[in-house]
C-alpha positions as CSV (number, residue, x, y, z in Angstrom):
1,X,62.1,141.9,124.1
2,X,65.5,142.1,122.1
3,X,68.3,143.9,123.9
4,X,68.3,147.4,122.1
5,X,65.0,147.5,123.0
6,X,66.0,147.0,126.9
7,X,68.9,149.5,126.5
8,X,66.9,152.2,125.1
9,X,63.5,151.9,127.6
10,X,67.1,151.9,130.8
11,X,68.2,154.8,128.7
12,X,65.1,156.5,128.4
13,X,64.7,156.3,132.0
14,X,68.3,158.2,132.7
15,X,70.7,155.3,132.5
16,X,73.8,156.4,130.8
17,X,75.7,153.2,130.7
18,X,72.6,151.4,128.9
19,X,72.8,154.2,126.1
20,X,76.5,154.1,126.1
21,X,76.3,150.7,125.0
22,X,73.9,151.7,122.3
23,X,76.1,154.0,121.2
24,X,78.6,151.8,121.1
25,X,76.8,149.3,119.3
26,X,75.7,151.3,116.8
27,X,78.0,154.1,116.3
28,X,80.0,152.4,113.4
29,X,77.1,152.0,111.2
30,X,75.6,155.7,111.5
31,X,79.0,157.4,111.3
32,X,79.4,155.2,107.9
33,X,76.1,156.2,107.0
34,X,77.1,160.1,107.7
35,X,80.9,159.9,105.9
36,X,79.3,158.3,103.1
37,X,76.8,161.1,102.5
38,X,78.7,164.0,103.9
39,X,82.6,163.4,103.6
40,X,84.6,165.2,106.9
41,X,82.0,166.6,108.9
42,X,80.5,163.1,109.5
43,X,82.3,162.7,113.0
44,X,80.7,166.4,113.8
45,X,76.9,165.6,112.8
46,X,77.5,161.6,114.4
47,X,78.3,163.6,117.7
48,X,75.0,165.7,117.4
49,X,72.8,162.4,116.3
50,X,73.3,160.8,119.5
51,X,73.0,163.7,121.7
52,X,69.7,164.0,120.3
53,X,68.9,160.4,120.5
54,X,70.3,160.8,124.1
55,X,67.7,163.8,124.4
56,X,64.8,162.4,122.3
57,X,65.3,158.8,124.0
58,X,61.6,158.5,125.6
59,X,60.2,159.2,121.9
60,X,61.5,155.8,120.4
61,X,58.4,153.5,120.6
62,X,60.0,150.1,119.1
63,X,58.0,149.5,116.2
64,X,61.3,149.3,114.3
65,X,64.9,148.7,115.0
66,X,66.6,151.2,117.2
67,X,69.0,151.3,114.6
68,X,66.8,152.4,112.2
69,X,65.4,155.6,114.6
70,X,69.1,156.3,114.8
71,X,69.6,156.5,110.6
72,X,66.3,158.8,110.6
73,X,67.9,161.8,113.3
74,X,71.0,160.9,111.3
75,X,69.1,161.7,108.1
76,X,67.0,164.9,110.2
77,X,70.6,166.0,110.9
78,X,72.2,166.0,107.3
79,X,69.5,167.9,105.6
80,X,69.5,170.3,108.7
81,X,73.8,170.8,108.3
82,X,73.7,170.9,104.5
83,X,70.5,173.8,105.2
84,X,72.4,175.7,107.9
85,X,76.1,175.4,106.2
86,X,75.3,175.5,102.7
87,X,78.3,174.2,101.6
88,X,78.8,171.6,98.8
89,X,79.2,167.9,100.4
90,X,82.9,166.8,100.2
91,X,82.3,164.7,97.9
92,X,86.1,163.6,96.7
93,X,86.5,162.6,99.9
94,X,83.1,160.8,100.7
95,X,85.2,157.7,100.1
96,X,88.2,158.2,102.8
97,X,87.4,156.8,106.0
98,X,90.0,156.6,109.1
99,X,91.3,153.1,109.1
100,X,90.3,152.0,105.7
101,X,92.3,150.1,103.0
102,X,92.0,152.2,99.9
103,X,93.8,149.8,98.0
104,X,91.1,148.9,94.8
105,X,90.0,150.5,92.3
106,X,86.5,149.1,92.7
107,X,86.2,150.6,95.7
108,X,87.6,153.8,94.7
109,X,85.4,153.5,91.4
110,X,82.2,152.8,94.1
111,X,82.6,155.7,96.0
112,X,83.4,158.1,93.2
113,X,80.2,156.9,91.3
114,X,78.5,157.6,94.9
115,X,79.5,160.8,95.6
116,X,78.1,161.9,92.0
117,X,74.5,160.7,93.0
118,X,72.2,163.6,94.3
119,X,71.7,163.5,97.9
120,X,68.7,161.3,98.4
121,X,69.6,158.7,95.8
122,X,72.8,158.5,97.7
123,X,71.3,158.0,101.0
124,X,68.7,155.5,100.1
125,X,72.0,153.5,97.5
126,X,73.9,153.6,101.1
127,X,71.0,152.5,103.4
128,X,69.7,150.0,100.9
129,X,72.6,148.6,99.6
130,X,75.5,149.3,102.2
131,X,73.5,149.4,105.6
132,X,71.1,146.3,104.4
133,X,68.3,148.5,105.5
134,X,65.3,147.0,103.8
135,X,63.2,149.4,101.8
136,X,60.8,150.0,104.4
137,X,63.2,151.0,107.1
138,X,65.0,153.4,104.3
139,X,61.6,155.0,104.0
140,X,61.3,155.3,107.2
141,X,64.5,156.9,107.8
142,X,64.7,159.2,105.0
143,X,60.5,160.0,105.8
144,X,59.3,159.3,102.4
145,X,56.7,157.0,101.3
146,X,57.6,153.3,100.7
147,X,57.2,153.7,97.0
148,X,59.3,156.8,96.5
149,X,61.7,155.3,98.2
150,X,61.5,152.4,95.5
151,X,61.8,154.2,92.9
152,X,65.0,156.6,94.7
153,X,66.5,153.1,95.0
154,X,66.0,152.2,91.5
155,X,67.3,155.2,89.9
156,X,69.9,155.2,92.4
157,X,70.5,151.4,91.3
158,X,70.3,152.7,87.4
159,X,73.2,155.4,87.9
160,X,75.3,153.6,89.7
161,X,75.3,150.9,87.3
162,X,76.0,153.0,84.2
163,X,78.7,155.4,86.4
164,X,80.1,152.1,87.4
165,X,80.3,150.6,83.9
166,X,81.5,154.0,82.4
167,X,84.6,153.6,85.1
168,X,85.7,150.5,83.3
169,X,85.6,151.4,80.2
């Protein structure tokens, strides 16, 4: 039994320190996940995915990562915001994260060509290729079948390629 998998069943159970250090283990990776797809509000929506994994905690039945239940109530809890605010996503400033050296333009040409992908090519380009979610755990996370995922991936793949190449011309 791997440690996450420890953590959550003490966490389950009531333990707060055991989930603590699952949120602290993987906090980095689903507030990138949420910035990425959601620009500012990311800390706000991070903050209600792990209350509800706090809450939902006896439902997690380890047949994937821990991680990956995390990226699916982060994904339940996008689509639920963007529903409930109807707001556009921020997406100029998808690519500004606290702490980060915005000093290429690669990276600035990355995140640009990112934030003009529609919502679900975006998540599965960030899980896929970003998170190194493998396509089964994206599908999983974003509830879609395996091969819808593929093909999300591939025309996320496709754009980003030809947004990317565009940038440098």
């Amino acid at each position: 039994m791997d440690e996450d998998t420890q953590l959550a069943r003490a966490a389950a159970a009531g333990d707060a320190a055991a989930f603590s250090q699952l949120v602290r283990r993987h906090e980095g990776a689903v507030r990138r996940f949420l910035l990425r797809l959601s620009g500012q509000s990311a800390d706000d929506l991070a903050q209600e995915v792990f209350i509800q994994a706090w809450r939902l905690g006896s439902t997690w039945r380890a047949t994937g990562s821990y991680k990956s239940w995390l990226m699916g109530i982060a994904w339940t809890q996008f689509l639920a915001a963007r529903r409930g605010d109807q707001r556009r996503l921020a997406r100029e400033t998808a690519w500004e994260s606290p702490g980060a050296a915005i000093d290429t333009a690669a990276r600035i040409d990355l995140m640009r060509a990112l934030s003009e992908l529609g919502e679900r090519e975006r998540a599965a380009a960030i899980l896929c290729f970003g998170e190194g979610c493998s396509h089964g755990e994206a599908a999983s996370i974003m509830k879609v079948p395996l091969g819808t995922l593929k093909s999300i991936v591939a025309r996320a793949r496709t754009q980003l390629a030809h947004r990317l190449e565009v940038a440098h011309d």
